[in-house]
C-alpha positions as CSV (number, residue, x, y, z in Angstrom):
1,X,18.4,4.6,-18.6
2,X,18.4,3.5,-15.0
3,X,14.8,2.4,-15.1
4,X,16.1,-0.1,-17.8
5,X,18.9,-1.7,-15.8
6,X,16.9,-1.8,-12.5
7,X,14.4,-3.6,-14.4
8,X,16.7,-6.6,-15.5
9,X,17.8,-6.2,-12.0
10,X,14.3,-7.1,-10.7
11,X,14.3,-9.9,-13.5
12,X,17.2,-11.7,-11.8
13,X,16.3,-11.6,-8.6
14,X,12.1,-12.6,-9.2
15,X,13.8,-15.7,-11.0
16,X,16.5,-16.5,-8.3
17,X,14.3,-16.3,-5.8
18,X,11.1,-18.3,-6.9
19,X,14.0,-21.4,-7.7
20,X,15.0,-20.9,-4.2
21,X,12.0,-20.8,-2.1
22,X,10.4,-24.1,-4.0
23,X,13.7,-25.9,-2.7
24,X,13.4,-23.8,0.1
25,X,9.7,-25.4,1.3
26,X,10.5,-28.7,0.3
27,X,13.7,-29.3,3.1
28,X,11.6,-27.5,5.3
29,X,8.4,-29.9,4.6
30,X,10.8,-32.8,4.8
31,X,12.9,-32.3,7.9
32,X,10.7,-30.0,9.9
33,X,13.7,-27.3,10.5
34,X,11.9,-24.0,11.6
35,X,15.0,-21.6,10.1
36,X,14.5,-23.3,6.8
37,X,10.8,-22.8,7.0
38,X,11.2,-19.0,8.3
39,X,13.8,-18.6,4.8
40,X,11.6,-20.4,2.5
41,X,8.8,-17.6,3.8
42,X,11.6,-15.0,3.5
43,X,12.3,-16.4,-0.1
44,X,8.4,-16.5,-1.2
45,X,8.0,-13.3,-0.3
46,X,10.8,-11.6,-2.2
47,X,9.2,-13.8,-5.2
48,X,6.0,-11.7,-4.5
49,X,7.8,-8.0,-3.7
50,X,9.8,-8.4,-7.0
51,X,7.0,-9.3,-9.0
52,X,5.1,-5.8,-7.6
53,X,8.5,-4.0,-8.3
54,X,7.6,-5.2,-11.8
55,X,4.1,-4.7,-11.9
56,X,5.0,-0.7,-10.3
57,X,7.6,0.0,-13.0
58,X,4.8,-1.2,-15.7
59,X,2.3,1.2,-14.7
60,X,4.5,3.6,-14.0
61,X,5.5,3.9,-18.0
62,X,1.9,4.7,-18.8
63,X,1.7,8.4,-20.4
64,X,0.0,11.2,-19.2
65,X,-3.8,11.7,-19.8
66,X,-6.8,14.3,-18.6
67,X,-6.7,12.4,-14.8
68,X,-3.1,12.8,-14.2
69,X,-1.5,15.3,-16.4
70,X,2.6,14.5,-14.8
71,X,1.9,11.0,-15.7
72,X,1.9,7.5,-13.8
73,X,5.8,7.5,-12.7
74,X,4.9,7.6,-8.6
75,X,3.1,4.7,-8.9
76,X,6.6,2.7,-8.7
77,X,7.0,4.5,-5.6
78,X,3.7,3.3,-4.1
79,X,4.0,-0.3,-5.1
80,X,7.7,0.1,-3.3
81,X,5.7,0.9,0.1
82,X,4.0,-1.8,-0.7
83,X,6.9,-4.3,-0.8
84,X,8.7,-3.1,2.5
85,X,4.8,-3.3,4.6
86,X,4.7,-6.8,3.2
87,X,8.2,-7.9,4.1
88,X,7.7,-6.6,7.5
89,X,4.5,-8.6,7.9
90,X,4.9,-11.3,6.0
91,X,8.5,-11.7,6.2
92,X,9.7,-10.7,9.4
93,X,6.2,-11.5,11.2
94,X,5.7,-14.6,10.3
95,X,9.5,-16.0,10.6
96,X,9.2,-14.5,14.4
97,X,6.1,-16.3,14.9
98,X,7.3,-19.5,13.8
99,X,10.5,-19.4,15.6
100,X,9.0,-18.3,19.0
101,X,6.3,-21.6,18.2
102,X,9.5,-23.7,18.1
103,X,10.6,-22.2,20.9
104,X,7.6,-23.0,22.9
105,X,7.4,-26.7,21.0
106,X,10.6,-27.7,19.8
107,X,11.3,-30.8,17.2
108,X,14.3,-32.2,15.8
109,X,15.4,-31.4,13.0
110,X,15.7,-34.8,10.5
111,X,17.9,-35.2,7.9
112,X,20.0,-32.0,8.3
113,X,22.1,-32.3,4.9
114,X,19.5,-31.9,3.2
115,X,19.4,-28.4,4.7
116,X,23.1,-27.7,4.5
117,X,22.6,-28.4,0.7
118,X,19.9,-26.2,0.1
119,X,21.4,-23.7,1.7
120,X,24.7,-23.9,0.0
121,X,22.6,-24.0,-3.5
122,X,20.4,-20.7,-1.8
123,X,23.9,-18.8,-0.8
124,X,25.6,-19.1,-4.4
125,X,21.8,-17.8,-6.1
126,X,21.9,-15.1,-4.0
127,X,25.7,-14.4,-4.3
128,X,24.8,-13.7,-8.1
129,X,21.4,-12.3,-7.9
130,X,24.1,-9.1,-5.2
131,X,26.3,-9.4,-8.2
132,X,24.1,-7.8,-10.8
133,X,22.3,-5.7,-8.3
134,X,25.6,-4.0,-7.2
135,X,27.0,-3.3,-10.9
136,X,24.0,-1.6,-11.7
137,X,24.4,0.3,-8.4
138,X,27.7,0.6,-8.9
139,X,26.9,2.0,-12.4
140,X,24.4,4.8,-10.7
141,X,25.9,6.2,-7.7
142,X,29.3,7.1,-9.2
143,X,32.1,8.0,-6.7
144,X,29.4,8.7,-3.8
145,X,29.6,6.2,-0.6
146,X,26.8,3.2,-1.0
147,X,25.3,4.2,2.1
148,X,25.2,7.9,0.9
149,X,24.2,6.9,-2.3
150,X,21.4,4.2,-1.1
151,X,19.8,7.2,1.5
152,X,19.8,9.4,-1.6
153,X,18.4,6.8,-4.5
154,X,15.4,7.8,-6.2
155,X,15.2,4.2,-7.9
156,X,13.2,2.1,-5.1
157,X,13.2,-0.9,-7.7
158,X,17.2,-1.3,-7.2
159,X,17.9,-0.5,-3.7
160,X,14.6,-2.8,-2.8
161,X,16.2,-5.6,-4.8
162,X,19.8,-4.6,-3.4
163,X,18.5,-4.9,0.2
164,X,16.3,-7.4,0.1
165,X,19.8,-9.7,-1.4
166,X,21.4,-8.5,1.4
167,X,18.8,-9.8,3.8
168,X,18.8,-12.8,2.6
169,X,22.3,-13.5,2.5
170,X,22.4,-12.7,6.3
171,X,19.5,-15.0,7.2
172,X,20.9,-17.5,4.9
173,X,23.9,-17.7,6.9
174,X,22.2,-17.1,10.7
175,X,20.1,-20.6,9.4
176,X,23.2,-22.0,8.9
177,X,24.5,-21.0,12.4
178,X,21.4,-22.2,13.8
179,X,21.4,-25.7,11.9
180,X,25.0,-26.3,13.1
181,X,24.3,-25.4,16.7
182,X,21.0,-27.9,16.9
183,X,22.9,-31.0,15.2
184,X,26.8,-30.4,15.9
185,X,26.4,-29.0,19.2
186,X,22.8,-30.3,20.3
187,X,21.3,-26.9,21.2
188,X,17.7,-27.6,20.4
189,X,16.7,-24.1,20.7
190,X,19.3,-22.9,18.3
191,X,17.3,-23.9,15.1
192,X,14.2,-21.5,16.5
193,X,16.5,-18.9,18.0
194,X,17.8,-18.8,14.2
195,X,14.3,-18.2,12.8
196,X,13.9,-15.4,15.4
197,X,17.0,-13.6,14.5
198,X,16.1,-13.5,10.3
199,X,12.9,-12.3,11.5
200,X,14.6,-9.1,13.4
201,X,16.9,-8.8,10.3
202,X,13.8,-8.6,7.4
203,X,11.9,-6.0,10.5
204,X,15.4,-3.5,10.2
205,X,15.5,-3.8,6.3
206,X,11.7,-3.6,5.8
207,X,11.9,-0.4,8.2
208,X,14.5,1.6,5.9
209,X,13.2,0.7,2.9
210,X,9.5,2.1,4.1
211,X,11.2,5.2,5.5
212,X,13.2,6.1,2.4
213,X,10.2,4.7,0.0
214,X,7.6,7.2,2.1
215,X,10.3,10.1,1.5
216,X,10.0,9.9,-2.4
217,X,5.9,9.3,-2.2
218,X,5.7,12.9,-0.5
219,X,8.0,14.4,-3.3
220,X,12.0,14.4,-2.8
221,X,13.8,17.0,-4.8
222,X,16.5,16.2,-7.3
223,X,20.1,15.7,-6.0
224,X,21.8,18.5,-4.8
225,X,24.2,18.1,-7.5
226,X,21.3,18.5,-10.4
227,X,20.0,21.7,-8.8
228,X,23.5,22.9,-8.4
229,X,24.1,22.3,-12.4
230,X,20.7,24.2,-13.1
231,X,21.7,27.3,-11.2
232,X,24.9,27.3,-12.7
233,X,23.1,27.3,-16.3
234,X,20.8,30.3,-15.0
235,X,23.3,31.8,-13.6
236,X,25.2,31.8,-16.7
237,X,22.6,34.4,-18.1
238,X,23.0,36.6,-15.0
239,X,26.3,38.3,-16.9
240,X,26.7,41.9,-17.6
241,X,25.6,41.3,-20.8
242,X,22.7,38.7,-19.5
243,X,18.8,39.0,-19.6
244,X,18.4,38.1,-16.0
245,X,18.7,40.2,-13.2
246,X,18.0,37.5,-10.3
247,X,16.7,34.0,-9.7
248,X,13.7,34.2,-7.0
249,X,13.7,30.4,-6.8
250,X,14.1,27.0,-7.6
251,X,12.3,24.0,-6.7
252,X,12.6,20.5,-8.0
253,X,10.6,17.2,-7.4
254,X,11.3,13.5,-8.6
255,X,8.0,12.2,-10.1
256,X,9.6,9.1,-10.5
257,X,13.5,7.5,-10.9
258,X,13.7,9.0,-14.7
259,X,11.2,12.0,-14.2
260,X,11.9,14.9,-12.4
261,X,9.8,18.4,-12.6
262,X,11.9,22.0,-12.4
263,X,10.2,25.4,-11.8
264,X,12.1,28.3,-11.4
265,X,10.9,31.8,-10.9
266,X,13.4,34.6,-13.1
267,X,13.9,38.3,-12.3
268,X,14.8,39.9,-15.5
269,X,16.9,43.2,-16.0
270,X,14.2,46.4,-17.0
271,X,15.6,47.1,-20.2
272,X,15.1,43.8,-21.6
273,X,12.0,43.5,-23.7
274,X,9.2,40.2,-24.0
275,X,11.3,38.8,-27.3
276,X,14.9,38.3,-25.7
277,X,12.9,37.1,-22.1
278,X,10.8,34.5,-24.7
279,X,14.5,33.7,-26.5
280,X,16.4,33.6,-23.0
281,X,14.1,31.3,-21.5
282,X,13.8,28.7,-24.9
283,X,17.8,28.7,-24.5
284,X,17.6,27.8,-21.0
285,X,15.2,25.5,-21.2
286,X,17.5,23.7,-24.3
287,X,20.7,24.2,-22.2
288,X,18.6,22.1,-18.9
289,X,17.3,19.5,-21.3
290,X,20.2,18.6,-23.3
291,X,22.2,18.1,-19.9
292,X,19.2,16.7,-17.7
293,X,17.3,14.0,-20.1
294,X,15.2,13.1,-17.3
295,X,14.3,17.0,-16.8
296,X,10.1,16.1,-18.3
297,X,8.3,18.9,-16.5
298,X,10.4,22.5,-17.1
299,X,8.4,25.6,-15.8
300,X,10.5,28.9,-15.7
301,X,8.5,32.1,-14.7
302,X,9.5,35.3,-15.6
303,X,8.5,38.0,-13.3
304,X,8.0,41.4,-15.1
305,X,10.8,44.0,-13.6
306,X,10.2,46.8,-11.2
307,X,12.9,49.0,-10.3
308,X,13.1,47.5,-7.2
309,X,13.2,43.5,-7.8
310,X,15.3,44.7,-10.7
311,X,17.9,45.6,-7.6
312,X,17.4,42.2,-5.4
313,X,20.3,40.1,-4.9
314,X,21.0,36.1,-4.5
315,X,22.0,36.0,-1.3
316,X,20.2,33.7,-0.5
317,X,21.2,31.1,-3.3
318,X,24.8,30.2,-1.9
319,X,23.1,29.5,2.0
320,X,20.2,27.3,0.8
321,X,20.7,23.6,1.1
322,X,20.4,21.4,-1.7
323,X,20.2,23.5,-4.0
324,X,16.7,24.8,-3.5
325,X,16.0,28.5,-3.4
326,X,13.9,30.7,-1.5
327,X,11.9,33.6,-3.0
328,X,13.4,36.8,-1.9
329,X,10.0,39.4,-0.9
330,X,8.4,41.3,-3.8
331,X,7.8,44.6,-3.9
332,X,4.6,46.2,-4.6
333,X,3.4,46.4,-7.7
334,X,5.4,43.6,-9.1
335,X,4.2,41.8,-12.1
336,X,4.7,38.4,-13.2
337,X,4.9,36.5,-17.1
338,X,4.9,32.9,-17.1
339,X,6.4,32.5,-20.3
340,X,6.4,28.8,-22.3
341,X,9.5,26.6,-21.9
342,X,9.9,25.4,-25.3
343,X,11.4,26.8,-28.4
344,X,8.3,28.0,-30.1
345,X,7.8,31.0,-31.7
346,X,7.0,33.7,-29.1
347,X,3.1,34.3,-28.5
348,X,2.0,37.5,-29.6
349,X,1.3,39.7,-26.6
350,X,-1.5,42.2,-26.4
351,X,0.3,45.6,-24.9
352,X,1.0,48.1,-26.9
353,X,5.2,49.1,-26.7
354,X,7.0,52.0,-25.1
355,X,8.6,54.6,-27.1
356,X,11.7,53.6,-26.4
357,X,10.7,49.7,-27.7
358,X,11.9,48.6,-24.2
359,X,9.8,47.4,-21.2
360,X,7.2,46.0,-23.4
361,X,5.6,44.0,-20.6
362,X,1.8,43.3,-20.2
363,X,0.4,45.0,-16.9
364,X,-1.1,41.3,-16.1
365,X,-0.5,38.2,-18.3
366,X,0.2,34.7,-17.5
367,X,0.7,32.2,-20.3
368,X,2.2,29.0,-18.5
369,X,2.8,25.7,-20.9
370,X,4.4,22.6,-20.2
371,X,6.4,19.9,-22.5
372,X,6.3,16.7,-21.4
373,X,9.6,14.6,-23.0
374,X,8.4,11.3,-23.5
């Protein structure tokens, strides 16, 4: 699952970078360089975000319960905001701060090898901590473009980590820059202009990350390719031969990276009666499952027919983007029968049948059930 490899992802990069910023501190303690300090900051407080990342993706795997009947999973999402506010403040604020106090005061930098070392040591941590942060990415976004496929992630814990490397690669190498330009080329204000510039680079990556973090806390749907394949299976009972007469909608929501709720609302033909609407919708809800394992929350409604929703096209299905449907109007008098998505055998239903043994709909009855997969 890709909770599983984001969490080893995390792993890495909590133990890369706690090695790194205690080396980190200790060339800045000893030769006062204000680009080292601003990176051991940096480095500290991807220690901290990555153990919250952690923390988030533990919570998130508690089960449902009476409070919060679709589970925990969001709160990896939260604990994701969480991370980017603190790299902003902490991270990008303070490694401003102490490059514009250099600025103001400036010292020489002592010792600068000592620097060069660390940073050489810090570069080839990092260098493996992007590594195994890409092959699980890799492994996830398929043949879709990284920056496609990092706008579109619904698995905070790997592009956090993925970014975050990223960062610190760049800042890595601007301390460099600014270590060679204070002792090779004797521009004092190079070490703090250094310190200002990581500081601008952690504000950029803390701002995406809080953008597409606040996207998924206010409910993203599924991927456009997801929807697309559970049309396709609903569609697949819209036949001549088929139960259904039209789709009135879809609508999809990640809960979290592996947890995604489905509701879909299902015209069905007249003729059909409440046993083959109770079998088509345990076979559609079998066919979603067994393709979409993350699918935990399936509602499919089916409205009771009319003569006229009976008659309503898709239209709108092909026009909608991402896969999400609208409701076409409903006539007067229409009826709807929230049916159970599992396989169960079909409630008995108080309404006595037609002569014909067709039709045999309840003027009013809702019976909605959910199945979480755990």
């Amino acid at each position: 699952m890709a909770a599983s490899g984001s969490t080893k992802v995390v792993i890495a990069a909590l133990g890369a970078n706690a090695l790194i910023a205690i080396a980190k501190f200790s060339a800045a303690a000893y030769t006062g360089s204000a680009a080292m300090l601003s990176e051991a900051i940096h480095s500290l407080a991807d220690t901290a975000n990555q153990g919250l990342l952690l923390y988030g993706a533990r919570q998130a795997r508690r089960p449902a319960d009476d409070r919060h009947p679709f589970g925990y999973a969001r709160e990896l999402y939260f604990w994701a905001f969480v991370v980017a506010v603190l790299l902003f403040s902490l991270g990008a604020g303070v490694a401003m701060y102490e490059g514009i106090h250099k600025l103001r005061n400036p010292q020489p930098v002592t010792d600068p090898w000592v620097n060069y070392t660390v940073l050489g040591v810090a570069m080839v941590c990092e260098a493996v901590s992007i590594v195994i942060a890409w092959r699980e990415f890799d492994r996830q976004r398929g043949s879709t473009g990284a920056v496609q496929a990092l706008r579109g992630s619904k698995d905070p814990a790997l592009f956090t980590v993925l970014l975050e490397d990223f960062a610190a690669l760049a800042g890595l190498a601007v301390a460099l820059a600014g270590l060679v330009s204070a002792n090779v080329f004797d521009w004092a204000s190079g070490d703090a202009i250094a310190s200002i510039v990581i500081g601008i680079i952690l504000g950029l990556v803390a701002a995406f990350m809080a953008v597409e973090t606040k996207a998924l806390l206010i409910g993203e749907a599924a991927t456009p390719e997801m929807s697309a394949a559970i049309l396709a299976l609903i569609r697949a009972e819209m036949s001549p031969v088929g139960a259904i007469a039209h789709i009135d909608h879809l609508k999809t929501m990640h809960l979290g990276p592996d947890d995604v709720l489905v509701a879909a609302s299902l015209g069905f033909k007249a003729t059909e009666n409440a046993a083959t609407v109770q079998a088509t919708v345990a076979r559609l809800e079998t066919k979603i499952r067994a393709r979409f394992p993350e699918v935990r929350h399936l509602y499919l409604e089916a409205q009771a027919p009319t003569s006229e929703n009976a008659a309503l096209e898709n239209t709108a299905l092909e026009n909608t983007p991402s896969g999400q449907t609208t409701s076409p109007p409903k006539p007067p008098g229409a009826v709807t029968l929230a049916l159970p998505t599992h396989a169960s055998p079909a409630p008995r239903l108080n309404a006595p049948a037609s002569p014909s043994g067709k039709g045999n709909y309840p003027p009013s009855h809702k019976a909605k059930s959910k199945k979480r997969r755990r």
